[in-house]
N, C-alpha and C positions, 0 to 999 in steps of 0.2 A: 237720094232718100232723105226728106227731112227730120231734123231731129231738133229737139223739144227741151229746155231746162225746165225738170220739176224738183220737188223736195220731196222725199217719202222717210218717216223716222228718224228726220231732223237731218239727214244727209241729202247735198246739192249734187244730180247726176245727171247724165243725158241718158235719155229714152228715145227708143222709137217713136215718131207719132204713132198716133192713134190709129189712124190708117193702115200704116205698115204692120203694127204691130197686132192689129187683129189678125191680120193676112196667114200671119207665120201659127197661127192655131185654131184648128177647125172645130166647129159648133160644139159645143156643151150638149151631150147627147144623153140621157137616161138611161139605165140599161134593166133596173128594175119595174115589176109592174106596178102600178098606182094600190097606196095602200090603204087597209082601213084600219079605224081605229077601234078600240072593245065595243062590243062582246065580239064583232068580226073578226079582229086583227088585235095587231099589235105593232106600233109605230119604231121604226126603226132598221133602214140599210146599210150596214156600213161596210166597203170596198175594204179588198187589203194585198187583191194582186191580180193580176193581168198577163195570160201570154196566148201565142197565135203561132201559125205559119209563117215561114221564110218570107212570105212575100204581104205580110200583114192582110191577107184574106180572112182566113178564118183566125177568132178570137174565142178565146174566154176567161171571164172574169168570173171571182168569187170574190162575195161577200158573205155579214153575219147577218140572217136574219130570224128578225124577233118574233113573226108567224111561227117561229119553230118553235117557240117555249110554252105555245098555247096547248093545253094539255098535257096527255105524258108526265113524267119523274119533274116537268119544271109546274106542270100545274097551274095552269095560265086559263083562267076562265073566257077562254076564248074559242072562236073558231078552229082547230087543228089542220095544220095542211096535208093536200093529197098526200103527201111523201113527209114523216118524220125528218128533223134535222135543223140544227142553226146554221150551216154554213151552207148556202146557196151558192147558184151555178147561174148565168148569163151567159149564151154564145151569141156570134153573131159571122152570117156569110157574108157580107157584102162589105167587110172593110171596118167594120163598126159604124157604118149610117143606120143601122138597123139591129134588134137585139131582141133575143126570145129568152123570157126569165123561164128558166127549166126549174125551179124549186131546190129542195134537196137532194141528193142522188140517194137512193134506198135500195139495197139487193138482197131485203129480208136481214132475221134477224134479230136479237134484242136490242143493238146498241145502233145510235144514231149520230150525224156529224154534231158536234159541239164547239163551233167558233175557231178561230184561229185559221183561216184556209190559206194553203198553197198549192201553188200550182207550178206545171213546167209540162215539157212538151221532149219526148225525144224516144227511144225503142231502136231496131233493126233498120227501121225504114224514115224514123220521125217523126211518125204521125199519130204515133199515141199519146195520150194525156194524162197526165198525175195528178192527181191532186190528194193531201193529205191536212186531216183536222182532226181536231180533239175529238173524242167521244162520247156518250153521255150513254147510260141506259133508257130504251123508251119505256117500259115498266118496270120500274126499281121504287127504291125511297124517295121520298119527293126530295127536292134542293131544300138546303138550309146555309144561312150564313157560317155551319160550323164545317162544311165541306170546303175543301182547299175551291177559294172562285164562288161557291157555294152550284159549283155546278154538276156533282154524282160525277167525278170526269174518269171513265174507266180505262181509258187505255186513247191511244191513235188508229183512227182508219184511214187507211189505202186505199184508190180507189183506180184505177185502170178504164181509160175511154177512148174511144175513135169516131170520127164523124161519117157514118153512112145513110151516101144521100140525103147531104145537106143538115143531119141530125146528127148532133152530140149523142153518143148513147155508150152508157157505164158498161162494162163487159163483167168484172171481178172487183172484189174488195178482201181486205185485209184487216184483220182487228191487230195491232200491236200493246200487249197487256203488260203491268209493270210488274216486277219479279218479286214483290213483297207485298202483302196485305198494305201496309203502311205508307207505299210509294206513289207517284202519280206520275204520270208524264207529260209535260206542256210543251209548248213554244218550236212547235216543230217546224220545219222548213224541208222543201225536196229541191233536188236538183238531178239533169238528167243529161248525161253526154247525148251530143250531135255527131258523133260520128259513126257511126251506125251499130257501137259492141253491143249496146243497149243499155249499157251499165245506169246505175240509177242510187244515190244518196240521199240521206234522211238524215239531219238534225234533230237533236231534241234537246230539253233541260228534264233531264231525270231528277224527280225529289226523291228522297229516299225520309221512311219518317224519322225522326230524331226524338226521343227520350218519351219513346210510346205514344208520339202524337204524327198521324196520318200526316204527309206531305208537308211538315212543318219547317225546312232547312231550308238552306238558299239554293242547293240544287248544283249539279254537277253537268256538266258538255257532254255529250255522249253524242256517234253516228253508225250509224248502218249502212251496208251494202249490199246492195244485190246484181249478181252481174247478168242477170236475165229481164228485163225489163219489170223486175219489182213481181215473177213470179216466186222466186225465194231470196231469203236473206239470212246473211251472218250475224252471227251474234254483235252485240253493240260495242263500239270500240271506244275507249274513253280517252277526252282530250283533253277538259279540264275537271281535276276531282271536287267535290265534295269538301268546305272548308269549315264548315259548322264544329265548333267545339263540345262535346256533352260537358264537360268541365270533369274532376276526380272524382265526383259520389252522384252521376246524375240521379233524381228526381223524377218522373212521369208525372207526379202532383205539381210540382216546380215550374210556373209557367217560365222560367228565368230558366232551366234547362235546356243545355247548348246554349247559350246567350252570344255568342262572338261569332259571325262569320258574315262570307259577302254575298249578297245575289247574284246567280248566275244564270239567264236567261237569250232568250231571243239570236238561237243560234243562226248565220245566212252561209251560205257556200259559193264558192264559184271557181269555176276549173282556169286553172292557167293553159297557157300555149301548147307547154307539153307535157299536159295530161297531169297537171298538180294538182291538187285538192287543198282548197281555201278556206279554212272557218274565222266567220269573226262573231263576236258576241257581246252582249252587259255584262261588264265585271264590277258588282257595288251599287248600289253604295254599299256600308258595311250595315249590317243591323244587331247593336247593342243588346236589346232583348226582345225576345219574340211577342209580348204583350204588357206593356205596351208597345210599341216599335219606336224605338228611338235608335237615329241612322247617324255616321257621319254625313255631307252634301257634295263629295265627289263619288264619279264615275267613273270608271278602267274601260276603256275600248281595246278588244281582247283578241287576238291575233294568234292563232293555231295551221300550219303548213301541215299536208301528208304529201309525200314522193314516190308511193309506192298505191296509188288506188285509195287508200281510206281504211288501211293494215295497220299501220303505226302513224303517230304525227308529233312535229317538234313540241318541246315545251312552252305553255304557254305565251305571249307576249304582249306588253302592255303598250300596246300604239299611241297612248292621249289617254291623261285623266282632265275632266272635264265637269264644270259644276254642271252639278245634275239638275235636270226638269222636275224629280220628281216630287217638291215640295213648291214648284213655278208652273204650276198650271195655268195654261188661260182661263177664265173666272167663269167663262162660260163651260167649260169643259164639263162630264160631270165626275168623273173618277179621278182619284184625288192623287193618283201616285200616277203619270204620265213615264211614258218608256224612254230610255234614253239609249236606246237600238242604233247599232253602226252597222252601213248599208255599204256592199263590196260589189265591186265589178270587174272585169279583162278585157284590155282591147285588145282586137287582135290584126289592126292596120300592120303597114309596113313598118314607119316611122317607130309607133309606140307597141309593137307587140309585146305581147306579156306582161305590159305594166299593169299592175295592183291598184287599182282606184277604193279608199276608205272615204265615205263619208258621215258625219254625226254632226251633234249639237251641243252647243253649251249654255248655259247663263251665262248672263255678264260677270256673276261674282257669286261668290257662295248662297245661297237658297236656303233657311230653315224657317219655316213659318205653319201655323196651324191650319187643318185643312178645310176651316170654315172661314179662313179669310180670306180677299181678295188681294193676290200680290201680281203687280204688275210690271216685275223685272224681266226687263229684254232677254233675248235669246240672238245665238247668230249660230248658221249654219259653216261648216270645215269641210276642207278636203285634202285629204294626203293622197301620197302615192309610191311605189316602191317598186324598181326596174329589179331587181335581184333575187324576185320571188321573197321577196317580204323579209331581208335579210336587217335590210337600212328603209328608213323611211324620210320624204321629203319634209319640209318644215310644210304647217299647215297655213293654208289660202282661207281665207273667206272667201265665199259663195255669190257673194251679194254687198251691195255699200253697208258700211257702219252703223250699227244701230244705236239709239238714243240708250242712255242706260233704265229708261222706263219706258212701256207703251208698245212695242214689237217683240213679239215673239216669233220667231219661225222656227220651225221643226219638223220631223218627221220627214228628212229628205229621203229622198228612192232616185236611184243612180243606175243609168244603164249608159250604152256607148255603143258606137254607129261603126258599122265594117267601114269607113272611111278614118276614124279613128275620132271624131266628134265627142263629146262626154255632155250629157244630158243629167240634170239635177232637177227634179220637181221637187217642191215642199208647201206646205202648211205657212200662211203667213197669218197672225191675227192682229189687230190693233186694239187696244186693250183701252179706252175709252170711254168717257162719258157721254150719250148720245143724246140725252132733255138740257135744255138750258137751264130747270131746277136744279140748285147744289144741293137740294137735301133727297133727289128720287133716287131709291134703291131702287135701278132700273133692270140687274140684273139678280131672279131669286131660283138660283140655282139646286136642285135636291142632289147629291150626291149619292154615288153607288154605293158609300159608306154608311149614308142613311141618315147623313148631317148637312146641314144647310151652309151654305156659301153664298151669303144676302151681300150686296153695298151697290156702291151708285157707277162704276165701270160696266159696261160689256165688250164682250169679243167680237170684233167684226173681221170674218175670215175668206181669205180669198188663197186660189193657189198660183204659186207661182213657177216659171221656169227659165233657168238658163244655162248658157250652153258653154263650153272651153271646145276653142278649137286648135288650139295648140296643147294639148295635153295635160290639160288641168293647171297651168299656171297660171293662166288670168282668163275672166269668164265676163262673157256682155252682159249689156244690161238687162234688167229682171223681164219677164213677159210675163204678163198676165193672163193666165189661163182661164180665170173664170170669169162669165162673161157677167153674174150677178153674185152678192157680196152675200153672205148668210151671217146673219146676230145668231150665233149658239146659245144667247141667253134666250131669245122668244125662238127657237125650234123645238117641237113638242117631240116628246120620245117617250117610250113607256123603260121606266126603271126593274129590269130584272136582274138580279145577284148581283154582287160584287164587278163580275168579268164582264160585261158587257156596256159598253161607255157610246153616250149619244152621237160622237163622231169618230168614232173606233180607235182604232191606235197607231194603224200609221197609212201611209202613200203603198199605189203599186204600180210599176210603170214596167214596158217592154217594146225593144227595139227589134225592129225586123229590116235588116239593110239600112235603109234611113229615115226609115219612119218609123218614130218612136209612139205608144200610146198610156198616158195613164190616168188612172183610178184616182179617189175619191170621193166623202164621204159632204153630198153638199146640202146647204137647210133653204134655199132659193123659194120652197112650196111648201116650207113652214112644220114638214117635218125630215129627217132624214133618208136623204137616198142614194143611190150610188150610179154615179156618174163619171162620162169617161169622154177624153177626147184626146185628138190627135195634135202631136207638134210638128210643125213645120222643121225643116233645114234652116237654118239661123243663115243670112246673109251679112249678118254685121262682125266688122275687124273686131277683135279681141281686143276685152277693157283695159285698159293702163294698169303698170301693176298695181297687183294689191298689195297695202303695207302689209308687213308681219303683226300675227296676231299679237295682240298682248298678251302677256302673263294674266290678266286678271279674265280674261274669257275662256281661259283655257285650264283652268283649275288651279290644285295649290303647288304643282310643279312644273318645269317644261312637258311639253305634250312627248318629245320624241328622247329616241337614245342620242 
């Protein structure tokens, strides 16, 4: 197999040719239908997860879509679709060569999906479907920037599906509402045993309001269980609280009321060997005070164990602080505060059963900068691991060769791993560039979901990429490139609705079935955003030389591990 010296982000590697390396991943496939733009529509698909059958037959994907904000509580002078809802469904029978955009799923009702979707797949038999997202009322008060997201978000829906005769079709739904006028519930995630109890888990970030203001704290880890395939559940079991301070004489007038605490968001799960229950999540930054938001620029990847079903779980733990993304946007991005979400997985081979795979990201070095400028400091993707159910953790790996301290960013990895014990990493890679041979064209004029501009002379040119450890996440081949064409986020057209909704969404979704892995993403190839999926080959290449140990300065302002 021939192999190639190039340079990619100032680092000299060996690559597959081009040849080879298209072979190992198949076509760039669409899965939404072709969109329009106002008064029709509303521009905008963005992926955010991916799962299927045992045998990667049947598939389905969910993304946000922005046909849903056309009318209704978001009031979108547009087209309305058949079915209320921003979070869209895509299945597909034959493998993923083929794919039927099913719209929103609706089963009556006032409240409709709102962003954020996940998915999983598992019941008595396997063969039912989860998927859970945000809410929104379909006639209520219209959105306003002063609603948390500014999206009416009233609760979580449930939704319960199975495919008969060759058709996805929603059976039941679930509204989950929050326990206080003042509360909201985000960032939810499902997860669902395969072995046939049916049991079935629910992360969330519970806000609670703080000092008379709706949804205003950084939010506490909370999960649910239900041991009937998600026909009832227990009450929510808490795993990390609530750290917001009101201070001694809180205030409601005081926008400086509760002023100290961290974010706590974007909770993921994933069952161990035998039968543990995995959370990890964003711990931080910290945020100073609520308006205006001034943060420290690290982040806590956060580490919760249950040993008994999702009844009790250890105390928190902080796997990696990490300088955070969320002041190192790519310039094309349009939301200004980028997630800094740690993505988990279980193998469950011979060799590696039960090992712990954490993946995240970092800047090169601390990040503070305003959100109308264009910063163009690298990023590099991590991976740890921990044989002892998360007791001790490995020192972290990079993902990928060394990035220059400007000009690449990558993020947003999504991690699964192959019943041979394979470890698959897809992410976001952008190069952060000048693209006109003028030094004075502001080439990229970015509008932001803030509602402020991000003008200067770099764009984002984003492609995704993927690679694999085949020895257990020690050392990982070289990068493949999954997209067959490059998207400028600066010239992808997208319609700007509230705060929550960002023109190439927020993160990757990927799902392995035996050893064929597939994932999602959010790509601009056709000039505006869609969501597109393909499949990765089995990696044939020996495993890269080690990788040096991370620095200190990628890794935040302490060691990553205990």
């Amino acid at each position: 197999m021939a192999l190639k010296k190039t340079t990619r982000g100032g680092a000299v590697f060996l690559l597959l040719a081009a040849a080879a390396a298209s072979a190992q991943v198949g076509p760039n496939i669409r899965m939404n239908a072709p969109q329009c733009p106002m008064p029709e529509g509303r521009l905008g698909r963005s992926p955010q997860a991916i799962v299927g059958d045992s045998t990667g037959t049947f598939l389905v994907a969910a993304w946000e879509t922005m046909q849903g904000t056309c009318a209704n509580s978001f009031g979108g002078e547009c087209k309305a679709p058949k079915t209320p809802g921003i979070s869209a469904i895509g299945y597909s029978t034959d493998g993923g060569k083929t794919w039927t955009d099913q719209g929103s799923p609706y089963l009556g009702g006032n409240a409709m999906t709102s962003g954020r979707p996940g998915l999983d797949r598992g019941g008595v038999d396997n063969q039912t479907y989860f998927l859970i997202s945000r809410a929104t009322y379909i006639n209520g008060p219209k959105w306003s920037d002063d609603t948390p997201g500014g999206s009416n978000q009233v609760g979580l829906l449930f939704y319960r599906g199975r495919f008969k005769d060759g058709v996805l079709t929603w059976t039941d739904q679930h509204l989950f509402e929050p326990r206080g006028p003042l509360a909201i519930l985000r960032s939810p995630s499902i997860l669902a045993a395969k072995d046939g109890s049916g049991r079935v888990w629910m992360a969330i970030c519970y806000v609670p309001g703080v000092c008379g203001r709706r949804g205003a704290s950084g939010g506490q880890i909370e999960v649910y269980s239900s041991p009937d395939e998600g026909k009832t559940w227990g009450p929510p079991v808490l795993v990390s609280p609530e750290e917001f301070t009101e201070g001694p004489k809180p205030d409601p007038a005081d926008m400086k009321c509760g002023d100290h605490g961290a974010i706590q968001i974007l909770p993921e799960m994933a069952l161990g060997s035998g039968g543990e229950l995995y959370v990890t999540w964003q711990h931080g930054p910290t945020l100073q005070h609520l308006n205006p938001i001034e943060l420290d620029h690290v982040t806590g990847m956060r580490f919760a164990r249950s040993l008994d079903g999702g009844r009790t779980f250890s105390a928190p733990k902080e796997l990696a602080l990490v300088n955070s993304m969320r002041e190192d946007p790519p310039v094309g991005y349009s939301k200004t505060t980028p997630n800094d979400m740690p993505r988990i997985a279980v193998a469950k081979d011979a060799r590696h059963r039960g090992r712990i795979y954490v993946a995240y990201t970092s800047a090169v070095r601390e990040v503070g900068a305003k959100d109308t400028l264009q910063v163009p400091d690298s990023s590099q993707i991590f991976l740890i691991h921990s044989d002892d159910k998360g007791t001790t953790w490995s020192p972290p790996v990079p993902v990928s060769p060394p990035v220059p301290p400007a000009g690449v960013k990558r993020l947003w990895p999504t991690l699964t791993v192959h019943d041979s014990g394979a470890v698959d990493i897809a992410y976001m890679e952008t190069l952060e560039k000048q693209v006109t041979p003028d030094p004075d064209d502001l080439e990229c004029k970015m509008m932001t979901v803030a509602g402020r501009r991000r003008d200067g002379k770099l764009s984002s040119l984003a492609d995704v990429y993927w690679v694999q450890s085949t020895d257990g996440g020690d050392h990982f081949g070289p990068p493949v490139r999954v997209t067959t064409a490059t998207s400028n986020w600066c010239k992808t057209a997208y319609d700007w609705v509230t705060t929550q909704f960002a023109n190439f969404g927020d993160i990757l979704g990927a799902f392995t079935a035996g050893e064929r892995t597939f994932a999602v993403w959010t790509d601009g190839r056709d000039g505006v955003p869609d969501a597109y999926v393909a499949e990765l080959g089995v990696s044939r290449t020996k495993p890269a030389k080690p990788a040096k140990p991370a620095k200190a300065s990628q890794q935040g302002k302490k060691p990553a591990l205990d």
